[in-house]
C-alpha positions as a printed Julia matrix, in Angstrom:
150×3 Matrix{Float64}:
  0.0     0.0     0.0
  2.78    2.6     1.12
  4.19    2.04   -2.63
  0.93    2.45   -4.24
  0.6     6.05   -2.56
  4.14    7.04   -2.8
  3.91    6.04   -6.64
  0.61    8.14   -6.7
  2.61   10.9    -5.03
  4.94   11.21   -7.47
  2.46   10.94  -10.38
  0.6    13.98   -8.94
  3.49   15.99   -8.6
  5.1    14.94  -12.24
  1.42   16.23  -13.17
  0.57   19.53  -11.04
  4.59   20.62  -10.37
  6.49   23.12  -11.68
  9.46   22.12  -13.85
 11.81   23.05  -10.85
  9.83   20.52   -8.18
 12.13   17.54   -7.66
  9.9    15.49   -9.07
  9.53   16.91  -12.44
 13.33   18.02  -12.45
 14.85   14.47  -12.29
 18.74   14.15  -11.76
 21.82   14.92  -14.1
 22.55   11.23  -15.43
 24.62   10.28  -18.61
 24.19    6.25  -19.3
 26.16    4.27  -21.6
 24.59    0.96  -23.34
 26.08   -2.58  -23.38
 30.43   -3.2   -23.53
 30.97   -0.06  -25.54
 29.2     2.38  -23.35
 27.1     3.78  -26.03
 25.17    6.88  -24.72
 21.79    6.31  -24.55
 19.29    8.34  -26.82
 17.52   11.04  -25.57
 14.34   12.11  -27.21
 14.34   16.05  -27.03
 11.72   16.57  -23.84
 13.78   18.85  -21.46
 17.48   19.47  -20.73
 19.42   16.41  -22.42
 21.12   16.08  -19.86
 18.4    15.48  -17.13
 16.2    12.08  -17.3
 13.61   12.61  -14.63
 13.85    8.46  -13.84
 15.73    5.35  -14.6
 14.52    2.08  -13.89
 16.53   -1.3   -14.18
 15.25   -5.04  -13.34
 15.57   -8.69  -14.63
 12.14   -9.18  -13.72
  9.45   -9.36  -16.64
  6.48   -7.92  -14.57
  5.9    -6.23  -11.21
  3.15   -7.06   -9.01
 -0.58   -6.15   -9.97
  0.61   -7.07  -13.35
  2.28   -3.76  -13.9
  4.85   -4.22  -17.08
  7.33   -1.45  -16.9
  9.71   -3.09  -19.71
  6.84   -3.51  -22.47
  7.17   -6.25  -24.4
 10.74   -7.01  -23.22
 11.08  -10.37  -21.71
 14.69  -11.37  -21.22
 17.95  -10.51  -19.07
 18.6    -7.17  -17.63
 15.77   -4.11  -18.5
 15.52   -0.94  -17.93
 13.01    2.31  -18.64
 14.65    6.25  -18.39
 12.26    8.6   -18.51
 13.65   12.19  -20.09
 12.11   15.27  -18.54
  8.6    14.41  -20.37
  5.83   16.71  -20.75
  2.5    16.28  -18.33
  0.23   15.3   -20.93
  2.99   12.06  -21.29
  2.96   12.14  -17.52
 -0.69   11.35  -17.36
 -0.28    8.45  -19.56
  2.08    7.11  -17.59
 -0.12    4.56  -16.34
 -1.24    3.2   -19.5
  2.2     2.05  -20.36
  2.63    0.43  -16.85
 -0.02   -1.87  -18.35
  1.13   -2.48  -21.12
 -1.89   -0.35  -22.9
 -0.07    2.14  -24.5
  2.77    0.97  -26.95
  4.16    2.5   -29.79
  5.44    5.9   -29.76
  6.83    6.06  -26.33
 10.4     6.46  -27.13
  9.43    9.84  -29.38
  7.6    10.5   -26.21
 10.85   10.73  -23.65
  9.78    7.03  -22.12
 12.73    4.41  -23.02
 12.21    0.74  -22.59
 15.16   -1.23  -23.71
 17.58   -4.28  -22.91
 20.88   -4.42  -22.43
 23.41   -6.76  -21.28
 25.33   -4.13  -18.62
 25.32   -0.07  -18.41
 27.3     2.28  -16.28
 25.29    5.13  -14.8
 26.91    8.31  -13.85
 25.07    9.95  -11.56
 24.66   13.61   -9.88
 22.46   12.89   -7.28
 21.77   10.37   -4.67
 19.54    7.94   -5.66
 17.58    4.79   -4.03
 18.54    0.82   -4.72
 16.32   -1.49   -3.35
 15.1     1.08   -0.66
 18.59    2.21    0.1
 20.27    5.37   -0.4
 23.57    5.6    -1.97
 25.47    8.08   -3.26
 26.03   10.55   -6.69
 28.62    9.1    -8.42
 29.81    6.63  -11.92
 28.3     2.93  -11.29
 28.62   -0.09  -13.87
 25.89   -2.37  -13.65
 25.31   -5.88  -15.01
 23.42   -8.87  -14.92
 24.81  -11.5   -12.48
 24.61  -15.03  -12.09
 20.72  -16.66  -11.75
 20.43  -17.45   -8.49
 18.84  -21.36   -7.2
 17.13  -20.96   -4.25
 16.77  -24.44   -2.19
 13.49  -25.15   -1.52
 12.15  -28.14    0.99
């Protein structure tokens, strides 16, 4: 429930905020693609170099059947969201769903797959409900893990 409202939090501000709120503002990122470090597009919405969020999982869907990644199905996802307009903003939940498909990337929302990216950073930011600090990360898919199981 708690990240139901906070998620409806932040969808009311990305709405009703000014462009200098935190929410709408985003952080200073730069992320490079795959081995090579290709930068990643941007599509024009807002200062270049600003994504509002970035999003990275190996998991297909999220509870409530919520598909962040699309159609993607395999290996490490993610969706970066430039600074996009409100009337994107609103149809941000439509593309959790899986509703809305198509023009997405034209519209500042990113959904792609790659096999590792580095992330540099100018702001904190949250992993898996911890806070860590601004800064150049590499990320990348790890082993699949075997749990044992009675």
């Amino acid at each position: 429930m708690v990240v139901a409202v906070t998620a409806l939090w932040a969808l009311l501000q990305s709405l009703f905020a000014g462009r200098a709120n935190a929410w709408r503002k985003g952080a200073r990122m730069s992320i490079g693609l795959g081995a090579t470090n290709a930068p990643m597009a941007h599509s024009g919405h807002g200062d270049p170099a600003m994504r509002q969020l970035l999003f990275a999982s190996t998991l297909e869907r999220m509870p409530a059947g919520i598909r962040p990644f699309g159609a993607l199905k395999n290996g490490l996802k993610l969706v970066a969201v430039d600074q996009i307009s409100r009337r994107t903003t609103a149809l941000i939940p439509l593309a959790l769903l899986g509703k809305l498909r198509g023009s997405l990337r034209s519209r500042g929302i990113h959904q792609l797959a790659a096999s590792q990216f580095s992330l540099s950073i100018d702001d904190p930011f949250i992993l898996d409900g911890e806070a860590f600090p601004a800064g150049d990360y590499r990320i990348e898919q790890g082993p699949e893990l075997a749990f044992v199981t009675p």
